[in-house]
N, C-alpha and C positions, 0 to 999 in steps of 0.2 A: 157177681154181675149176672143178670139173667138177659141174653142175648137174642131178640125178638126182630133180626134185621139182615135175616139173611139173603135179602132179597139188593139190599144194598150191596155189599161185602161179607166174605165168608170167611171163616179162621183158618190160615191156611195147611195144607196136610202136612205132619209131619215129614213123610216119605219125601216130599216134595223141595221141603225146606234142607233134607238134608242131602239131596242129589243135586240142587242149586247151591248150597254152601260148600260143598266139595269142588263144582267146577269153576265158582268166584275163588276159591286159595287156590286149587291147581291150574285151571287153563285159564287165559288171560288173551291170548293170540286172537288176532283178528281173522275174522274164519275167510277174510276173501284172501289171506297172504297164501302164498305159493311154496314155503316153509314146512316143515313136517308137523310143528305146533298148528299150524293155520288152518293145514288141511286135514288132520285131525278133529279140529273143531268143526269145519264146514263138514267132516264127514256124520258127524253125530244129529249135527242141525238136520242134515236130509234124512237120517235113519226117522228122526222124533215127525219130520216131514210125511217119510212114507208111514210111520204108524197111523198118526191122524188122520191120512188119506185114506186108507182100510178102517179106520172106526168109523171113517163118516161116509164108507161107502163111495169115494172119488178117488181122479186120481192126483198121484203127488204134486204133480205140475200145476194142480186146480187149489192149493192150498198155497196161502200168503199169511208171512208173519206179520201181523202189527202191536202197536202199544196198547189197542186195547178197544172194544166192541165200536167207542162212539170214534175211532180211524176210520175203523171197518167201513160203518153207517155212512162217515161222508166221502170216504173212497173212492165206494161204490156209486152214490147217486150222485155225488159230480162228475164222476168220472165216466159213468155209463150217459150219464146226460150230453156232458162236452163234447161226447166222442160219437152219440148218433144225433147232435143237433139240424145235421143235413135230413133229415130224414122226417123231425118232425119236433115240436116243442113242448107236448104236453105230456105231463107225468099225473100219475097218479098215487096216491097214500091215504090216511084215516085219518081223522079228527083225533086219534090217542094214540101216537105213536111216540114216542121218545125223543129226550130233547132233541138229541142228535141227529136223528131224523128228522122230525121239522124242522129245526134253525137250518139243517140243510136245503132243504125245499122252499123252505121263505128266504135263503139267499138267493137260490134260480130263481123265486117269482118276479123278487125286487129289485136283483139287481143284472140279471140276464135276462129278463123278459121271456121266462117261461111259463106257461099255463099251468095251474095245479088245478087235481080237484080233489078236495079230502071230502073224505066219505065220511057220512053219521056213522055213529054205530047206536044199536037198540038200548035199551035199559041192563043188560046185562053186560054192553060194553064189546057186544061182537059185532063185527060187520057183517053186514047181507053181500049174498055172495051175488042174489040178484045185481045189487046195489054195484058190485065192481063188474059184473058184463054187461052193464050198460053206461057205465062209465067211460067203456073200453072206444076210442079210437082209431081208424088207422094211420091219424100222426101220432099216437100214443105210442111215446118210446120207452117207460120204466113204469110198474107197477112198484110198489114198497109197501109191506103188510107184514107186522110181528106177529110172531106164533104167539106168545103170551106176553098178555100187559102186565107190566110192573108196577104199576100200581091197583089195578080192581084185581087181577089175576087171570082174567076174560083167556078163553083159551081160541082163538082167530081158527077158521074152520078151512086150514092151510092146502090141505090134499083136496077139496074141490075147489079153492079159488084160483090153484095151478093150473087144473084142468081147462077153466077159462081162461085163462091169459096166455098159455100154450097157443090156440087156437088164433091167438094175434100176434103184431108184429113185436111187441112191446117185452123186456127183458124182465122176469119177475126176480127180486130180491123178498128176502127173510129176515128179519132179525131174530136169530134164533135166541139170545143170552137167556132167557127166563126159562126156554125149555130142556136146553141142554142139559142132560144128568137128569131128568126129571121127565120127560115125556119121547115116547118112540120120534126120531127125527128121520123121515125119507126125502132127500134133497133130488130125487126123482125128479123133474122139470120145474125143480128149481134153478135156476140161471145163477143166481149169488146170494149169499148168506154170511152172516158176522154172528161173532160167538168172542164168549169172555171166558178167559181163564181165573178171574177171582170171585165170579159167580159159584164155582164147582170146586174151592177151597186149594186157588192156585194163586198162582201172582199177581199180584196187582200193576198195570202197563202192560200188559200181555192179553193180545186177541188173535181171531183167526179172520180172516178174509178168505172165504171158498167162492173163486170165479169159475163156471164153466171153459172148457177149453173154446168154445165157438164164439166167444162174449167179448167183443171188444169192447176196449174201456181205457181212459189215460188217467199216467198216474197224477197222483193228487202229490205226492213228495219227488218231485227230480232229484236225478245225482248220477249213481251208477248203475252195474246191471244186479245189484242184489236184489232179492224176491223176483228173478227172472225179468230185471225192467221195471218192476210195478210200483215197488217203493224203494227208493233211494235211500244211501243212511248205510250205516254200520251196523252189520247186523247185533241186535243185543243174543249172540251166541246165547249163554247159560239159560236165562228165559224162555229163550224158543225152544232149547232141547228140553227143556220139565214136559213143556204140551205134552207131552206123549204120556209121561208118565199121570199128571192130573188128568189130563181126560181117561186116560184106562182106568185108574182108581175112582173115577165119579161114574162111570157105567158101568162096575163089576158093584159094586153097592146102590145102583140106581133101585132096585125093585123091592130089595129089604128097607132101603132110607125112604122109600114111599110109600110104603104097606103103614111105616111108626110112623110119617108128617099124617096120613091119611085118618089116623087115630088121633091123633095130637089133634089135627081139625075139628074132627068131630067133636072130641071135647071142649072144645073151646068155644063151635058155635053153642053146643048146647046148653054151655054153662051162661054165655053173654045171652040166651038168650032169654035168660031167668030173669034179666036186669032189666027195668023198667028206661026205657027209653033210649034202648039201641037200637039203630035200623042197621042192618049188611047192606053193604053199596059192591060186596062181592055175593054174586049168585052161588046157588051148591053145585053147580057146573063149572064152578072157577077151577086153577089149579089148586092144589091142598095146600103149598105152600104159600099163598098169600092170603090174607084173610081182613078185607079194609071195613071198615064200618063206621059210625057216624054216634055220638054220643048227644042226647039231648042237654040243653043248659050249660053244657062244656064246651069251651073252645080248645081247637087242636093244641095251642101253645101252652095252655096251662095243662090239659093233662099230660104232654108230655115232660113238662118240667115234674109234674109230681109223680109222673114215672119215673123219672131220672131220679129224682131223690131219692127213690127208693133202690136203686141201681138196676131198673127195667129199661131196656133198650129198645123204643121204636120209632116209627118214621110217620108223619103224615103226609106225604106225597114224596115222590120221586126223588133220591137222593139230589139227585142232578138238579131238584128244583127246590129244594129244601129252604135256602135263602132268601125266594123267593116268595114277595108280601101276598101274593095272587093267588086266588084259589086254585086247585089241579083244574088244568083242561081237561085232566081225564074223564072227571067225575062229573063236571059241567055238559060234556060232550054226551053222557049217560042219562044227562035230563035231571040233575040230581042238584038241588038248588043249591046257590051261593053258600048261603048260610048254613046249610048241615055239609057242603064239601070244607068249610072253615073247621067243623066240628068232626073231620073226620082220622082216623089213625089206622093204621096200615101195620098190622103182624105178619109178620114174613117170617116161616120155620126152617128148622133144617133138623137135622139125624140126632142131634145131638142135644137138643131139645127135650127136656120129660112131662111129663104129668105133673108132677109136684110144682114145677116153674108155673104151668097153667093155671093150677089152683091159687097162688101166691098172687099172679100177676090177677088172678079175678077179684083175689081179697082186696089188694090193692084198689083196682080201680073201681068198688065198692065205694072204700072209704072215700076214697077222691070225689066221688060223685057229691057225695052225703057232705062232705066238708067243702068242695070250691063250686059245686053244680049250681047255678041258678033257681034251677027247679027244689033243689032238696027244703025242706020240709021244717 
């Protein structure tokens, strides 16, 4: 199998697998009991707590376990919204932010009667930073903008539109998942941010939630006082103490696994770009690990079935939306018409990834063209 989808899901690390299959046979204790097993476990969870506080530059206390980035997503901006609705009703986000993200914000528009305003973004799929400090409000209470899109790859120009929304009353949130392991991350006046542990070849159910300590916010899961209040629930002990160890192993290999996707890109654009009738709907400013583009005469479903025949693995739009009959909003929001976003397919890399898979998947979708294309000849 040639595995072109790592932007979905990742294989997960060994090391990872075998520090979580050690503490599913041995520890079992529930980390809130008061027992020597229990507090054992709670004592591990806060160690794997304080490391990822130090990776990511915050402190422990600003770090929350959950099952997993789209938690995090609606957490956050219902939680941050409920809780300064005195204060004012309009939020702000982009026209391509992730499911999670939006069906969160089209639930405050439609059924809390809150204001949204989603930003365009250019043909490259970035937002104008112009575009969000005029946007900005003083009942404006949450900004929401990802560092990189999952499906074009578009890299959001994070560190000056913080600078702006610093300057308001309004709490800025990140969805970091696409940059994590991959791109320098400074949560510097960033307020909140969500992160995935199976983006970076970790568990799958496992996110991170980093609130500011000044940022109120109510939780979205009631119960008890685990995750300091924030989220309710048992904690899933063994998961949460891995965080430490996949996130250290995905930024001790961040800069060699990016130098090889960085190559791997380049061949790929320059091989796709020998093929008569491909357009990139990712710019050469995108990240290196996602690479979307558009096939003339070809619809998305059939070449991916004749990739799969071949055991090539890729996505055309957002896994999350993958079932989905509708074109991506992403690429529609890009200016990027109906019928080539239909036609378009999405390569996501990772470390592990060669040259030779490249060349294969190019022969491939050669033939594919030449045999199911409209166009061919």
């Amino acid at each position: 199998m040639i595995y072109f989808d790592s932007a979905s899901t990742t294989k997960l690390n060994k090391e990872v697998l075998d520090t979580y299959y050690s503490l599913l046979v041995k520890s079992f204790a529930n980390s809130e009991s008061l027992y020597d097993a229990g507090m054992e476990m709670n004592t591990l969870m806060e160690k794997s707590r304080a490391s990822v506080a130090s990776f990511l530059h915050v402190a422990p206390q600003e770090v929350f376990f959950t099952s997993g980035a789209s938690e995090s997503n609606s957490a956050i901006i219902k939680g941050i919204a409920f809780a300064n609705k005195n204060k004012g009703k309009h939020i702000i986000t982009t026209q391509v932010e992730h499911s999670s993200v939006m069906n969160a914000y089209h639930q405050l528009e439609e059924e809390f009667g809150y204001e949204v305003a989603y930003l365009p973004v250019n043909e490259e799929g970035v937002v104008s930073v112009e575009d969000v400090k005029l946007a900005l409000r003083s009942d404006t209470i949450l900004v929401s903008i990802m560092y990189v899109n999952n499906e074009s790859g578009a890299i959001m120009p994070i560190d000056e539109i913080k600078k702006i929304v610093k300057k308001s009353n309004a709490v800025f949130h990140v969805d970091c998942v696409q940059a994590l392991g991959k791109l320098s991350i400074d949560l510097k006046d960033i307020d909140c941010a969500s992160f995935s542990a199976h983006k970076i070849n970790g568990l799958k159910g496992s996110g991170l939630l980093v609130k500011k300590q000044h940022i109120h916010m109510l939780p979205l899961i009631n119960g008890g006082q685990q995750e300091m209040g924030l989220r309710g629930g048992t904690a899933n002990a063994p998961t949460n103490i891995v965080w430490a160890k996949t996130l250290r192993l995905a930024l001790e290999h961040q800069a060699s696994a990016m130098k090889k996707i960085h190559e791997l890109n380049q061949l790929l654009r320059n091989e796709l770009q020998k093929i008569e009738g491909i357009h990139f709907n990712s710019s050469d400013r995108a990240i290196d690990t996602i690479l979307n583009f558009s096939v003339s005469g070809l619809t998305s479903e059939v070449l991916m079935n004749a990739l799969n025949a071949k055991e090539i693995c890729v996505s055309a739009q957002s896994t999350c939306s993958s079932k989905s009959k509708s074109a991506s909003h992403v690429l529609l929001a890009m200016g990027i018409s109906e019928e080539a976003a239909n036609r378009s397919i999405r390569i996501s890399l990772c470390e592990e990834n060669t040259e030779e898979e490249i060349r294969f998947f190019i022969q491939v979708l050669k033939e594919s063209i030449k045999k199911y294309g409209t166009n061919r000849v």
